[in-house]
N, CA, C and O of each residue as an XYZ file, in Angstrom:
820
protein
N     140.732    284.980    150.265
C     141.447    284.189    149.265
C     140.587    283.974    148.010
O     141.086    283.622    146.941
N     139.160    284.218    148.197
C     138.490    283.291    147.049
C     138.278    284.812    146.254
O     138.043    285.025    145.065
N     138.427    285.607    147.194
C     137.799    287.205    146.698
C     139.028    288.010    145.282
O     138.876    288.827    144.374
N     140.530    286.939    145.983
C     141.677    287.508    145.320
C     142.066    286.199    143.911
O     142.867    286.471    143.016
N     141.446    285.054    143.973
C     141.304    284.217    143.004
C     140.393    284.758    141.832
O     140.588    284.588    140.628
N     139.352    285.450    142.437
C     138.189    285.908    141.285
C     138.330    287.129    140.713
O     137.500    287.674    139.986
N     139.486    287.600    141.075
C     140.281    288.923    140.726
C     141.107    288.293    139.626
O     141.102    288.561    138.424
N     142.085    287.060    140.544
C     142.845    286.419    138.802
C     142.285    285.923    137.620
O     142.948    286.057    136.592
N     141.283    285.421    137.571
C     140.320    284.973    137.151
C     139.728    285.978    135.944
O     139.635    285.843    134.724
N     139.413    286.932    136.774
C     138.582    288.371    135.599
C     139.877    288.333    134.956
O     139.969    287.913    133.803
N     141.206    288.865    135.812
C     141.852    289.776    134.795
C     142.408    288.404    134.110
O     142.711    288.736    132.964
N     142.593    287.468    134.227
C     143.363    286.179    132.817
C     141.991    285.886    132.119
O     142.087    285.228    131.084
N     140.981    286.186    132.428
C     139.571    286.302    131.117
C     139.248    284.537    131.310
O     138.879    283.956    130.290
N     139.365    283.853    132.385
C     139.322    282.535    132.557
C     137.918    282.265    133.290
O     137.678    282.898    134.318
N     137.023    281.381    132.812
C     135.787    281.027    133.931
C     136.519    279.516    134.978
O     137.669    279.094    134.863
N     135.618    279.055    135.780
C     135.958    277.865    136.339
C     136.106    276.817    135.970
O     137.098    276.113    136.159
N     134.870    276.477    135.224
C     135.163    275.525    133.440
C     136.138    275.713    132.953
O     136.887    274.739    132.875
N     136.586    276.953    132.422
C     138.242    276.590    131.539
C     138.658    275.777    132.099
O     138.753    274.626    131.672
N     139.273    276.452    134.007
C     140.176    276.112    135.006
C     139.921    274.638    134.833
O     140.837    274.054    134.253
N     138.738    273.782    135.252
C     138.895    273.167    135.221
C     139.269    271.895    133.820
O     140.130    271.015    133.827
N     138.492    272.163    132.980
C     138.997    271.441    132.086
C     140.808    271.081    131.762
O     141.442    270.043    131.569
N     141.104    272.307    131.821
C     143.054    272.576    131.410
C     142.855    271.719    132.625
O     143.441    270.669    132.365
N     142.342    271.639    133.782
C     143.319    270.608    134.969
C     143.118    269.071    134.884
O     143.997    268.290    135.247
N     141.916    268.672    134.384
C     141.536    267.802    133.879
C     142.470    267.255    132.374
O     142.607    266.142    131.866
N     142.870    268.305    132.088
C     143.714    267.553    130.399
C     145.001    267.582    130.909
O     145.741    266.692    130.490
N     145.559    268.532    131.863
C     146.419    267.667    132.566
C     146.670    266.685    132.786
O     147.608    266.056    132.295
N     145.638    266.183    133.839
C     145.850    265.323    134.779
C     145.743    264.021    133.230
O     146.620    263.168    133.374
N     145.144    263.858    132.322
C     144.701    262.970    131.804
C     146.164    262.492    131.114
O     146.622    261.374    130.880
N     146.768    264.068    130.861
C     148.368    264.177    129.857
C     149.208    263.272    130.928
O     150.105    262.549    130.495
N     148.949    263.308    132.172
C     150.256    263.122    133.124
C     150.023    261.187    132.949
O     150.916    260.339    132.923
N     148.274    260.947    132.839
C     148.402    259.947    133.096
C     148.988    258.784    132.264
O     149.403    257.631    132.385
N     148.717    260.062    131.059
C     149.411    259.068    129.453
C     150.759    259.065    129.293
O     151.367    258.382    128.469
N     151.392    260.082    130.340
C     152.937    259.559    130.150
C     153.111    258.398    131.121
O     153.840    257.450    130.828
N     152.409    258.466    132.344
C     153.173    257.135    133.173
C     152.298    255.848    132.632
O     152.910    254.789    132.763
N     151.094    255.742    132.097
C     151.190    254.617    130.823
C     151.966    254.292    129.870
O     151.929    253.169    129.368
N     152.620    255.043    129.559
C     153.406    254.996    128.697
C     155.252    254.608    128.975
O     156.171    253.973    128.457
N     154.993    255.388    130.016
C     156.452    255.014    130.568
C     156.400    253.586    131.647
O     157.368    252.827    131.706
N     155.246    253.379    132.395
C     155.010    251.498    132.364
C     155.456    250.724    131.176
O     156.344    249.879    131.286
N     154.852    250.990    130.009
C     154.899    250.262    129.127
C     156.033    249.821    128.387
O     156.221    248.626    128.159
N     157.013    250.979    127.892
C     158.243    250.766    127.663
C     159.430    250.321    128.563
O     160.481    249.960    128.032
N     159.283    250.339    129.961
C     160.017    250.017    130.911
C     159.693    249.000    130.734
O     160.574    248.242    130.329
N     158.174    248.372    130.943
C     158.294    246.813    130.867
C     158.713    246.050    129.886
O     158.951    244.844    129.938
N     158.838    247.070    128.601
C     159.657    246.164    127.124
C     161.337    246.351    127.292
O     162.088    245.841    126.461
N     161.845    247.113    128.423
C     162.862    247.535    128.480
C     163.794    248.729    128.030
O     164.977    248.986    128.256
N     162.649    249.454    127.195
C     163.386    250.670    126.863
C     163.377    251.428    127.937
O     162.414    252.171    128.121
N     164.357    251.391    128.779
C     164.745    252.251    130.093
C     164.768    253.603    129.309
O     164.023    254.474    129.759
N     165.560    253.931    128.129
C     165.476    255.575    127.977
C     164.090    255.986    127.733
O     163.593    256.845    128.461
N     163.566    255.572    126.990
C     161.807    255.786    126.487
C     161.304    255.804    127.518
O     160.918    256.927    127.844
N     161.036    254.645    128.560
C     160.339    254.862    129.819
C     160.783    255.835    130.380
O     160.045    256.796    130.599
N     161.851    255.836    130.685
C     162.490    257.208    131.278
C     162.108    259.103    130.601
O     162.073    260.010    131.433
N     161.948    259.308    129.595
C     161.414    260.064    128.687
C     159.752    260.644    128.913
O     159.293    261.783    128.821
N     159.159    259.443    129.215
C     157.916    259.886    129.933
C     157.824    260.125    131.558
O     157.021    260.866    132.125
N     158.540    259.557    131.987
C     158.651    259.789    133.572
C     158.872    261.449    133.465
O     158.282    262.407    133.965
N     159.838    261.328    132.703
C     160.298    262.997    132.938
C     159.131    263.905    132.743
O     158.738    264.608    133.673
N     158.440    263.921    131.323
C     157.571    264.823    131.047
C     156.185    264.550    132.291
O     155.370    265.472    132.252
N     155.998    263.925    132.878
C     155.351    263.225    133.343
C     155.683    264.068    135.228
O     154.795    264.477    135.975
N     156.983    264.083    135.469
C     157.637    264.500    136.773
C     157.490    266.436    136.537
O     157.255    267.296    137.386
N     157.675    266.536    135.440
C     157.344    268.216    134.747
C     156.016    268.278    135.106
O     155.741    269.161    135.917
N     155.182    267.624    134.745
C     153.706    268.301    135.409
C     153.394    268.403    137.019
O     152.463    268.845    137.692
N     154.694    267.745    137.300
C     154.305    267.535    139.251
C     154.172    266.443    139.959
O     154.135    266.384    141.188
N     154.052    265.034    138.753
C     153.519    264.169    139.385
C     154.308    263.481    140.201
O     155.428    263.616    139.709
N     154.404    262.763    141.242
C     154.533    262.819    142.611
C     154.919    261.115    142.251
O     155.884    260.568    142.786
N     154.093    260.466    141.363
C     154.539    259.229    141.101
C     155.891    259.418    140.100
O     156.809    258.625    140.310
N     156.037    260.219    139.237
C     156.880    260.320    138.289
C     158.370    260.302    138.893
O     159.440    259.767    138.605
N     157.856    261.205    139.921
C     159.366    261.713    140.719
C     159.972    260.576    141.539
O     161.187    260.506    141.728
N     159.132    259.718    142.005
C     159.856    258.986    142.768
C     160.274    257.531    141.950
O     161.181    256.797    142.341
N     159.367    257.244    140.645
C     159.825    256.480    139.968
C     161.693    256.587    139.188
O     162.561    255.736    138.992
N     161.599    258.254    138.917
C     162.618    258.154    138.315
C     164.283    258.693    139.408
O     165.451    258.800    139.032
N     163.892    258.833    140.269
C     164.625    258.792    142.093
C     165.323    257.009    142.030
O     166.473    256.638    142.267
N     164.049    256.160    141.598
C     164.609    254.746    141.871
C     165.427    254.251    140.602
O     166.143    253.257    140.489
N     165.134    255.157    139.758
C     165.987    254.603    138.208
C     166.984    255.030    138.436
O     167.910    254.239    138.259
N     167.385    256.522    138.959
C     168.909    256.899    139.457
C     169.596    256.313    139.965
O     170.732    256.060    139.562
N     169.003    255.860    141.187
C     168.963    254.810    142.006
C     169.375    253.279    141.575
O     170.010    252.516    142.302
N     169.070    253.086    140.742
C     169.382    251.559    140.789
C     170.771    251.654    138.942
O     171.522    250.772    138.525
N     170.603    252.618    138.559
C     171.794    253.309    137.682
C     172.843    252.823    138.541
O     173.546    251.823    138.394
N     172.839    253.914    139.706
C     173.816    254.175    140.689
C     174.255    252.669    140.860
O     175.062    252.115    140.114
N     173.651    252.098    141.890
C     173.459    250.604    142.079
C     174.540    249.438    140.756
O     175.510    248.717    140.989
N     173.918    249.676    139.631
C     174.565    248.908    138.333
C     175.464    249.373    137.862
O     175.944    248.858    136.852
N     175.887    250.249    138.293
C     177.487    250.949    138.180
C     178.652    250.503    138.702
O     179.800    250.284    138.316
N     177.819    250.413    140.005
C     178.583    250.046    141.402
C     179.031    248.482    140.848
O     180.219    248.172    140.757
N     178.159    247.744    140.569
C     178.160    246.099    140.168
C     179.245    246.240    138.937
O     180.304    245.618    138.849
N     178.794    247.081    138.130
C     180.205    246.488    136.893
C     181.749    246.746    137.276
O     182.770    246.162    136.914
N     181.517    247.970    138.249
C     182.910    248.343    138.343
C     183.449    247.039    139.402
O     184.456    246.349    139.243
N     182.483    246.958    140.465
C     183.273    246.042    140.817
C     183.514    243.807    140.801
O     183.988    242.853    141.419
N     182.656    244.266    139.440
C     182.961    242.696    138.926
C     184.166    242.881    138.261
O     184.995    241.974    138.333
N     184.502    244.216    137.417
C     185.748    244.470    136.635
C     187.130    243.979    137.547
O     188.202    243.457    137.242
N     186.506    244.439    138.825
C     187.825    243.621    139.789
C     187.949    242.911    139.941
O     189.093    242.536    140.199
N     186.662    241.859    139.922
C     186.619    240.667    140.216
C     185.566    240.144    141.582
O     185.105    239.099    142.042
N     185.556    240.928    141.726
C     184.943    241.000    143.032
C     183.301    240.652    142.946
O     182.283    241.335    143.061
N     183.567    239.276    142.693
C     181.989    238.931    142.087
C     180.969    238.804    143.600
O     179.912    239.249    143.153
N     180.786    238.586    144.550
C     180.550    238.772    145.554
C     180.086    240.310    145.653
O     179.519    240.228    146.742
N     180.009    240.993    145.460
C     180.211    242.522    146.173
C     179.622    243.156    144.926
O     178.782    244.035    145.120
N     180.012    242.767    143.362
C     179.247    243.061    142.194
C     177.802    242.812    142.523
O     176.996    243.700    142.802
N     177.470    241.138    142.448
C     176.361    240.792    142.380
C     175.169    240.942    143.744
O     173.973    240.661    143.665
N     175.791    241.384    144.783
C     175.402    242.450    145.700
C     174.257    244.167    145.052
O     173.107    244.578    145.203
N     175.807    244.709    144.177
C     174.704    246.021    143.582
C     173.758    245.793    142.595
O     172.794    246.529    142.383
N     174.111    244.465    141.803
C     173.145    244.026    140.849
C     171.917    243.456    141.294
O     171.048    243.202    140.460
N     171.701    243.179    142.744
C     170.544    242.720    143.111
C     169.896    243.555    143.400
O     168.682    243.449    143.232
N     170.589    244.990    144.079
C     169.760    246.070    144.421
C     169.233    247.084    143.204
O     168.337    247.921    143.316
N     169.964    246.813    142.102
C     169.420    247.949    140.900
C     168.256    247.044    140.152
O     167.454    247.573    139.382
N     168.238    245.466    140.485
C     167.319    244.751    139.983
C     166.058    244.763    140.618
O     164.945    244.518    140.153
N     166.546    245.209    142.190
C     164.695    245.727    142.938
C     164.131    246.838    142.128
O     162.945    247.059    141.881
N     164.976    247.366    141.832
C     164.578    248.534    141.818
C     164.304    248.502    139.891
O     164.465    249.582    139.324
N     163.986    247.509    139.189
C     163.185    247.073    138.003
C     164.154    247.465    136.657
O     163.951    247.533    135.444
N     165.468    247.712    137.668
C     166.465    247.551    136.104
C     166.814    246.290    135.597
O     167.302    245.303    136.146
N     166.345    246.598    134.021
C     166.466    245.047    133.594
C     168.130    244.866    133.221
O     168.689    243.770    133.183
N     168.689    245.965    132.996
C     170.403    245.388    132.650
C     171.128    244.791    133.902
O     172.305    244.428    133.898
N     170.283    244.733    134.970
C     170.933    244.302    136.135
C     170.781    242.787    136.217
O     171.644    241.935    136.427
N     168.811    242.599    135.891
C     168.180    241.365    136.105
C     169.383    240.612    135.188
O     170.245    239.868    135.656
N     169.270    240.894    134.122
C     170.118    240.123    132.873
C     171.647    240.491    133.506
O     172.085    239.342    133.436
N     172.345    240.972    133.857
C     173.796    240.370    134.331
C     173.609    239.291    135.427
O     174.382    238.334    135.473
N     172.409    239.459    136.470
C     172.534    238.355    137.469
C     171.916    237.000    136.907
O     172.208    236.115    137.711
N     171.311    236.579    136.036
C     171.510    235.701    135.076
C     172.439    235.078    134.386
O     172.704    233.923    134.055
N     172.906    236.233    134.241
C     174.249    235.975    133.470
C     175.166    235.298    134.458
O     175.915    234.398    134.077
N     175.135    235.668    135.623
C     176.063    235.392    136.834
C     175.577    233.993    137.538
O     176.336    233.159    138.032
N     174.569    233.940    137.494
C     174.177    232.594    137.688
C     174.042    231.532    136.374
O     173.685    230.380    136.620
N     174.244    231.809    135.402
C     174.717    230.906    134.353
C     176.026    230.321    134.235
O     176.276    229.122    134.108
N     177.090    231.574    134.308
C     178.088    231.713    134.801
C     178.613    230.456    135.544
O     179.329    229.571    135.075
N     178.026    230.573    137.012
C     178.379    229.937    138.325
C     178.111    228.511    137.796
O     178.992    227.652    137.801
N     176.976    228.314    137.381
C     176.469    226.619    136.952
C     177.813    226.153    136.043
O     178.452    225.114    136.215
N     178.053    227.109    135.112
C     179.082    226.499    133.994
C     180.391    225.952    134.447
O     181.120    225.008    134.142
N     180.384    227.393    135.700
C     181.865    227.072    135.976
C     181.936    226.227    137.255
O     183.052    226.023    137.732
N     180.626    225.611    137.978
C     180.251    224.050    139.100
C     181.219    222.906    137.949
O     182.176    222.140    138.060
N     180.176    223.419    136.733
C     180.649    221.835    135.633
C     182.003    222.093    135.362
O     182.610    221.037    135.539
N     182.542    222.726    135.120
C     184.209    222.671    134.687
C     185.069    222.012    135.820
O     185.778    221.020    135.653
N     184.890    222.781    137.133
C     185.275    221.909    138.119
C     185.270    220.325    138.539
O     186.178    219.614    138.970
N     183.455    219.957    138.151
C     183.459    218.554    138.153
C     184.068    217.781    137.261
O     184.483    216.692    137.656
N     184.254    218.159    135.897
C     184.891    217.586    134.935
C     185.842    217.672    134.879
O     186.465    216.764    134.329
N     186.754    219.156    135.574
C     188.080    218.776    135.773
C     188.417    217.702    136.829
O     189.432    217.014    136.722
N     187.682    217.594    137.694
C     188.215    216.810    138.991
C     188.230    215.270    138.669
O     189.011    214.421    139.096
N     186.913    215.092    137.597
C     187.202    213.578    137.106
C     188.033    213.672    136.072
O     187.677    212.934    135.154
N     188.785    214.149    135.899
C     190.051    214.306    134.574
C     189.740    214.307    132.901
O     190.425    214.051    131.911
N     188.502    214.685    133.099
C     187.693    215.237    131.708
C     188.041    216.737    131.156
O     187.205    217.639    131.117
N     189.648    216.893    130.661
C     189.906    218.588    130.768
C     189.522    219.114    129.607
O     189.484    220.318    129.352
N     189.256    218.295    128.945
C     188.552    219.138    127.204
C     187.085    219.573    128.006
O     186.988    220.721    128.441
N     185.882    218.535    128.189
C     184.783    218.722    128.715
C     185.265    220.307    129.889
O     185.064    221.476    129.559
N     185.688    220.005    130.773
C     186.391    220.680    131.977
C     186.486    222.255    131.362
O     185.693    223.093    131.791
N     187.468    222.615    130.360
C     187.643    223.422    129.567
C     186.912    223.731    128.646
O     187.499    224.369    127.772
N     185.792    223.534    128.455
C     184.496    223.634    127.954
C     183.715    224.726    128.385
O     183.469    225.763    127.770
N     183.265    224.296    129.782
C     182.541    224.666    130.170
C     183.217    225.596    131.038
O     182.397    226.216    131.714
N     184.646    225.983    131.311
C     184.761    227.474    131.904
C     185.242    228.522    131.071
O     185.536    229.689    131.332
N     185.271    227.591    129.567
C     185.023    228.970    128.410
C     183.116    229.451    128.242
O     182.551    230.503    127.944
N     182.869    228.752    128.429
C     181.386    229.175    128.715
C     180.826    230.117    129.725
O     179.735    230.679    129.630
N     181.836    230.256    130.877
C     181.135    230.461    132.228
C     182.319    231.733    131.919
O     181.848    232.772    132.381
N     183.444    231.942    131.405
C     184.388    233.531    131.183
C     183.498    234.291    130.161
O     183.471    235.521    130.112
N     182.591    233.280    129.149
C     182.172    234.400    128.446
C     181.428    234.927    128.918
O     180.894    235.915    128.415
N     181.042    234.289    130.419
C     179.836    235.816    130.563
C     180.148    236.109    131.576
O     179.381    235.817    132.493
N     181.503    236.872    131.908
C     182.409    237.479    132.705
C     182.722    237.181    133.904
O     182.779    238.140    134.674
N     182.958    236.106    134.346
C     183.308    234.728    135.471
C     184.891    235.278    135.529
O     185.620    234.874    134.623
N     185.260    235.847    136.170
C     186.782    236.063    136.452
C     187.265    234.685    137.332
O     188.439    234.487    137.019
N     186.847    233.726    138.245
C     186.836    232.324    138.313
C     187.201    231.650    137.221
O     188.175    230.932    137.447
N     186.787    231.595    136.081
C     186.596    230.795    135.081
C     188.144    231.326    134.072
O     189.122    230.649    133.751
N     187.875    232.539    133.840
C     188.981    233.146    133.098
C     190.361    233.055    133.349
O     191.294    233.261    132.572
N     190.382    232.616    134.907
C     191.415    232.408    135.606
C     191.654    230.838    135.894
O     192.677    230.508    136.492
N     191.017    230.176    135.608
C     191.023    228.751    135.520
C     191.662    228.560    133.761
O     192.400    227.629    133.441
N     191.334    229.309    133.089
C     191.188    228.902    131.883
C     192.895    229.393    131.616
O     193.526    228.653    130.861
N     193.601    230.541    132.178
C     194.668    230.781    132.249
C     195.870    229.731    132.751
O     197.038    229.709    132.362
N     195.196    228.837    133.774
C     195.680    228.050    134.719
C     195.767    226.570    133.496
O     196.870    226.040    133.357
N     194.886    226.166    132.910
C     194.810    225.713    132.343
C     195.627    225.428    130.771
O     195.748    224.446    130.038
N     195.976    226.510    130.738
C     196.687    226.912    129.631
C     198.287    226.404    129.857
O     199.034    225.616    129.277
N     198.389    227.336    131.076
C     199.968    227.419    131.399
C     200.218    225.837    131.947
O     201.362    225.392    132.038
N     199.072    225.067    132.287
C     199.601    223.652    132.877
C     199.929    222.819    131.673
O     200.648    221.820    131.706
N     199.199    223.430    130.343
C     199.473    222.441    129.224
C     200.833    222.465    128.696
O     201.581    221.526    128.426
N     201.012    223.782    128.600
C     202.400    224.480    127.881
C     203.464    223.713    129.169
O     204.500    223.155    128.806
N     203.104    223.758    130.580
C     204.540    222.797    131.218
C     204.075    221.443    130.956
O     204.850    220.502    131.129
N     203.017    221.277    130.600
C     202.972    219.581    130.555
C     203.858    219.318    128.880
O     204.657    218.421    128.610
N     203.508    220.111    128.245
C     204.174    219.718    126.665
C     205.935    219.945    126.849
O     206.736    219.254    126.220
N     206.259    220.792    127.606
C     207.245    220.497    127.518
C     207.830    219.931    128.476
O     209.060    219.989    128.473
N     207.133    219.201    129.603
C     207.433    217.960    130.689
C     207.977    216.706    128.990
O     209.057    216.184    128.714
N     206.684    216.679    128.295
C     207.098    215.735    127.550
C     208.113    215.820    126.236
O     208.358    214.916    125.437
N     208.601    217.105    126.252
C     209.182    216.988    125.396
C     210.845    216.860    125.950
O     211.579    216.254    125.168
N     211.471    217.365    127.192
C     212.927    216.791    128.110
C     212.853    215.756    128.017
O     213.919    215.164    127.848
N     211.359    214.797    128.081
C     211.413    213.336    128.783
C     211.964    212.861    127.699
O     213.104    212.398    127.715
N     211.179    212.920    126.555
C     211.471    212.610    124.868
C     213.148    212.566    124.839
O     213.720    211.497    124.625
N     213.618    213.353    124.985
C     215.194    213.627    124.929
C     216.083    213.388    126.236
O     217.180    213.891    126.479
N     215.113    212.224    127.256
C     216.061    211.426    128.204
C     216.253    212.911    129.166
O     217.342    212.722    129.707
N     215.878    213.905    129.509
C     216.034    214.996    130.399
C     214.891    214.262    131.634
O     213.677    214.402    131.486
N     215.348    213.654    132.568
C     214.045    212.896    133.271
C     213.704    214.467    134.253
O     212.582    214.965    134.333
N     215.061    215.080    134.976
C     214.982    215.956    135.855
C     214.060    217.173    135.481
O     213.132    217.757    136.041
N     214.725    217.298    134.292
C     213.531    218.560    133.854
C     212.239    218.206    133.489
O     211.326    219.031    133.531
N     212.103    217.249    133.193
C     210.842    216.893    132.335
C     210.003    216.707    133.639
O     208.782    216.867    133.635
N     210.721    216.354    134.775
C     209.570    215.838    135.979
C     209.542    217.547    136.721
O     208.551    217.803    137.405
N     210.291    218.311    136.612
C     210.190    219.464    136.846
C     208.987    220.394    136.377
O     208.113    221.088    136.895
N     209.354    220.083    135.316
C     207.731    220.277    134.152
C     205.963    219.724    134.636
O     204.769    219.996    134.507
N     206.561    219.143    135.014
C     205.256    217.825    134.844
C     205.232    218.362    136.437
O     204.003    218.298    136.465
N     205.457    218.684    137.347
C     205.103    219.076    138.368
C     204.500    220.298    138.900
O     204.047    220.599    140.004
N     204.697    221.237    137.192
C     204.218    222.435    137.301
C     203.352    222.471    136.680
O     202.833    223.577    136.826
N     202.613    221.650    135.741
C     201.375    221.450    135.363
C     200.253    220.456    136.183
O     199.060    220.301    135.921
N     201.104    219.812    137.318
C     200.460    218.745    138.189
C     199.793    219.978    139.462
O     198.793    220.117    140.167
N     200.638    220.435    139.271
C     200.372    221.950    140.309
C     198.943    222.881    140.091
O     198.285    223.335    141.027
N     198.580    223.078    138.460
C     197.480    223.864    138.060
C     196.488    222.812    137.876
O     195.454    223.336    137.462
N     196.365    221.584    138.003
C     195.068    220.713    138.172
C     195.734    219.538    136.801
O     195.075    218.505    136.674
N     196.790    219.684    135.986
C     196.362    218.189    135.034
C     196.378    217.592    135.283
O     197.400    217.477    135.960
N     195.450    216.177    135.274
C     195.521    215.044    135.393
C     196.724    214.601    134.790
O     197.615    214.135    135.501
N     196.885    214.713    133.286
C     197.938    213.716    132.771
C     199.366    213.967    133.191
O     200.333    213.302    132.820
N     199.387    214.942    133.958
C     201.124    215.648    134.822
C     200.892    214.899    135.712
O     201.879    214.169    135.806
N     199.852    214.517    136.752
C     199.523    214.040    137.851
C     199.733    212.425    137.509
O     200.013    211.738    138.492
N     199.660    211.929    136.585
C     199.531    210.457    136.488
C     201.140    210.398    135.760
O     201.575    209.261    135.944
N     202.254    211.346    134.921
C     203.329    210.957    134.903
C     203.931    210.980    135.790
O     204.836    210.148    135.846
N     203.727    212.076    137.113
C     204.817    211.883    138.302
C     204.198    211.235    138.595
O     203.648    211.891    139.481
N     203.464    209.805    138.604
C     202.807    208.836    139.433
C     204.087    207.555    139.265
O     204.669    206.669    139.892
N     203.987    208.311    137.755
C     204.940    206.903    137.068
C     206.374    206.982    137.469
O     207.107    205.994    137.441
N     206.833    208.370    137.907
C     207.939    208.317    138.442
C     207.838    207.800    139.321
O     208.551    206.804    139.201
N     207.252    207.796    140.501
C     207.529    207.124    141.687
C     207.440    205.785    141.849
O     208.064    205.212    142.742
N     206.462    205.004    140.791
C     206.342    203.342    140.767
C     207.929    203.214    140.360
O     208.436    202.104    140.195
């Protein structure tokens, strides 16, 4: 083997010094891409970091390859999470978002933030709806839809449609319609209002 190396050797006009140096500026090239691709990953430029992994996985390196195996990987993973928060399915989203977040994707870290901001906002809407605070109440689960709370968005729908039967609970009553108006007022007493909830109170005294 060493007899048929020193054969390649003559005929590519190469000593052992070359050999080694070129393996040495290699190895030094490979090491400046995965410095480099640390570095921007940790500022978050996933494509940039990603960019050196590659050139970096081109020379062979063994770290490169499996770094960018886990970026596929956790891609895959944060895919999985949007599509299925799009359903709603926040449970089962924030499931793939935890696994693309092991795996050091930051668009994941930052949606499960988001999802736990989310959740806090939309604890407070509940409490404030339940003590009959629905402006406060409605506050805070426009806060908790904007950062894609299908809970919240759906409260906030609920919310809507209880006002529109509560306004016009009061507007039959206005015009002596007691039947409809309590008809009304029972379908906004139905989606959480307090103030539907406290006129059919008054019907029954």
């Amino acid at each position: 083997m060493d007899a048929i190396m020193a054969w390649f050797k003559e005929k590519a006009g190469v000593t052992d010094e070359e050999i080694a140096a070129a393996e040495a500026k290699e190895k030094e090239y490979v090491a400046g891409c995965l410095m480099l691709a640390k570095q921007y990953l940790g500022m978050g430029h996933c494509i940039s970091g990603k960019t050196y992994l590659e050139l970096a996985a081109a020379k062979g390196s063994e770290e490169a390859i499996a770094q960018l195996k886990d970026m596929e990987y956790a891609q895959d993973m944060y895919d999985l999470g949007e599509h299925y928060l799009a359903m709603g399915h926040c449970i089962c989203s924030k499931t793939y978002f935890e696994l693309a977040a092991a795996k050091g994707c930051p668009k994941a870290a930052a949606k499960l933030k988001d999802m736990e901001y989310a959740e806090d906002m939309y604890k407070l809407g509940e409490h404030y709806l339940g003590m009959g605070h629905c402006i406060c109440g409605k506050t805070y689960f426009e806060l908790a839809a904007a950062k894609g709370c299908p809970k919240a968005a759906a409260k906030l729908k609920d919310i809507e449609y209880a006002e529109d039967m509560y306004k016009l609970g009061e507007q039959y009553l206005a015009m002596g319609h007691k039947i409809c108006s309590k008809t009304y007022f029972e379908l906004a007493a139905a989606k959480g209002c307090p103030k539907a909830a406290a006129k059919l109170a008054e019907y029954e005294a």
